[in-house]
C-alpha positions as CSV (number, residue, x, y, z in Angstrom):
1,X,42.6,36.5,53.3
2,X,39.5,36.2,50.4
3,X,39.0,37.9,47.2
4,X,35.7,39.5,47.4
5,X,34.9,37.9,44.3
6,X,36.0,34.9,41.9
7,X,38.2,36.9,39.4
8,X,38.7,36.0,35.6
9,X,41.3,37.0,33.7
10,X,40.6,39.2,30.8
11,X,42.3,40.0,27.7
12,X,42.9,43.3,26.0
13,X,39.6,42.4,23.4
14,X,37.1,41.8,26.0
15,X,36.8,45.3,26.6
16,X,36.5,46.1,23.2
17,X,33.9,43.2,22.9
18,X,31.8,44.3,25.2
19,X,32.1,48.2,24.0
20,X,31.7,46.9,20.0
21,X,28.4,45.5,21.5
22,X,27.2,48.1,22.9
23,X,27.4,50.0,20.3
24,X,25.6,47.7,18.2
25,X,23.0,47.7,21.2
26,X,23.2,51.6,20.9
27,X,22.3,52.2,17.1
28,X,19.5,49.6,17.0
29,X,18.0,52.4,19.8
30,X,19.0,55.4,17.7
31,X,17.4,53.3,14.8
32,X,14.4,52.9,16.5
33,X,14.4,56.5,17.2
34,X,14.2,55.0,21.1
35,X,16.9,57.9,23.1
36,X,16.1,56.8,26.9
37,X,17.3,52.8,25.8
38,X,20.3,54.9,23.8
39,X,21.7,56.6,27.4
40,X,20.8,53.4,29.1
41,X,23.4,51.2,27.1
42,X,26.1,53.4,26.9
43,X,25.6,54.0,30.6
44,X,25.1,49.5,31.1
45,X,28.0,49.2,28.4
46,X,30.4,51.8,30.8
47,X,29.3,50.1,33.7
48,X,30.4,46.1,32.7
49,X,33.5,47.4,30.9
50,X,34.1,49.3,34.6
51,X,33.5,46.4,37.0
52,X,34.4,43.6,35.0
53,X,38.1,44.9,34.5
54,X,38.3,45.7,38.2
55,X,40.4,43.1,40.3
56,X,38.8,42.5,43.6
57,X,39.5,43.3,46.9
58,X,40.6,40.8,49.9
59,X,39.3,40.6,53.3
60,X,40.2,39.0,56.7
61,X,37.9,36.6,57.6
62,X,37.4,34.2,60.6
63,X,34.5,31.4,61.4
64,X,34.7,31.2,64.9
65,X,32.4,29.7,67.6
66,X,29.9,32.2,67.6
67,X,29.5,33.0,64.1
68,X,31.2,34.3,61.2
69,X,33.7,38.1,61.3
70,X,34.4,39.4,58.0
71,X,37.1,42.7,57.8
72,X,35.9,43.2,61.7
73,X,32.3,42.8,61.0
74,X,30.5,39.9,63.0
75,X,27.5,38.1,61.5
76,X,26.2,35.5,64.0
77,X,25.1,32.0,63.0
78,X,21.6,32.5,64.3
79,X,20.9,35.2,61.6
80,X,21.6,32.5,58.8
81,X,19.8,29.5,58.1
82,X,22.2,27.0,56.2
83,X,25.3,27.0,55.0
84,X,26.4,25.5,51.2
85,X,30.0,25.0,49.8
86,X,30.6,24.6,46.4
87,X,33.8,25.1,44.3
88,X,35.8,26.6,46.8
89,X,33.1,29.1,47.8
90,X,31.1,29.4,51.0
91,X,28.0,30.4,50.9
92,X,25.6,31.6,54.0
93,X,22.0,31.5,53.3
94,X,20.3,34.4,55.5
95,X,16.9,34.0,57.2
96,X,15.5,37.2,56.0
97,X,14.6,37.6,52.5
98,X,15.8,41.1,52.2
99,X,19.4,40.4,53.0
100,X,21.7,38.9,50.8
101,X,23.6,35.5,50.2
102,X,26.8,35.8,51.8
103,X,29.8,34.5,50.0
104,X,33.8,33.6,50.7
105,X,36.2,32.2,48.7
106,X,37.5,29.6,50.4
107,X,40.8,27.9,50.0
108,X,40.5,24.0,48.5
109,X,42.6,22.9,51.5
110,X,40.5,24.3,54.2
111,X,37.2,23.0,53.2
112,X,36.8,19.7,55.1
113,X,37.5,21.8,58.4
114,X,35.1,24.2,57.9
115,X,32.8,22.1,57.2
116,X,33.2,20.0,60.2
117,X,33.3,23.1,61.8
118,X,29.9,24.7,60.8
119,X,28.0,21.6,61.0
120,X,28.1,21.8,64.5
121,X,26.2,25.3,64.6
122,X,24.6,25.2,60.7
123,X,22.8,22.6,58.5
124,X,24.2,22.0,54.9
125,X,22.3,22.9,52.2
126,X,22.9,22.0,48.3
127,X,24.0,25.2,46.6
128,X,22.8,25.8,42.9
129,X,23.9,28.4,40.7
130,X,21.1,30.7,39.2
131,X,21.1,31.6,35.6
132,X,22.5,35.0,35.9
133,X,25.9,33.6,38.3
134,X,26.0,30.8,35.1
135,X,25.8,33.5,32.9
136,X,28.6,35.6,34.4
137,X,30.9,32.6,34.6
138,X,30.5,32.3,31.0
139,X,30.7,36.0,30.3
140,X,34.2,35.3,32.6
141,X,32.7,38.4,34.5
């Protein structure tokens, strides 16, 4: 089992942080007379409150020999074109530029075994964290 996501624990004020914000956000656009910015904070403000309070999900996964199955759903090696793990995450790089970086939490003890294990039908790539995941972390969202 995985968490869809690498879940931080909030406390009771981050919610009110983030709507105390938004409100600040909000009446610098009523200010500046500026109603389409005005809907779209309250509706960006509703939307972080909303998914960073919600706990994630977990999923069955298994690497096998012919690619990676995730809650039933196979995704071949051949459509990725590295691999990357970094602080218990394990990230698939896809060829196409369209599709998404696929990530599972891994567990700690596990990770010299799947590495071994993908080697043989990935390359490893260095992972680096872009602004907006460094962001998040900080924002613990």
């Amino acid at each position: 089992m995985s968490p869809e996501f690498h879940y931080h624990e909030k406390d009771e004020a981050w919610p009110l942080f983030v709507a105390l914000a938004g409100a600040v956000i909000a009446a610098y656009a009523l200010w500046q007379n500026n109603f389409l910015f005005f809907v779209f904070t309250l509706i960006a403000t509703g939307l972080v409150i909303t998914w960073g309070t919600r706990k994630p999900r977990h999923f069955e996964f298994e690497i096998n020999d012919t690619g990676l199955v995730i809650d039933g759903t196979m995704h071949r090696y051949r459509e990725f074109t590295s691999f990357a793990l970094s602080d218990n995450s394990l990230h698939f790089m896809p060829k196409s530029s369209i599709r998404p970086r696929l990530e599972i939490i891994v567990p700690p003890s596990r990770e010299r075994a799947i590495r071994e294990h993908l080697l043989d039908f990935l390359h490893e790539t260095e992972y680096t964290e872009s602004f907006v995941e460094a962001l998040g972390h900080w924002l613990r969202f």
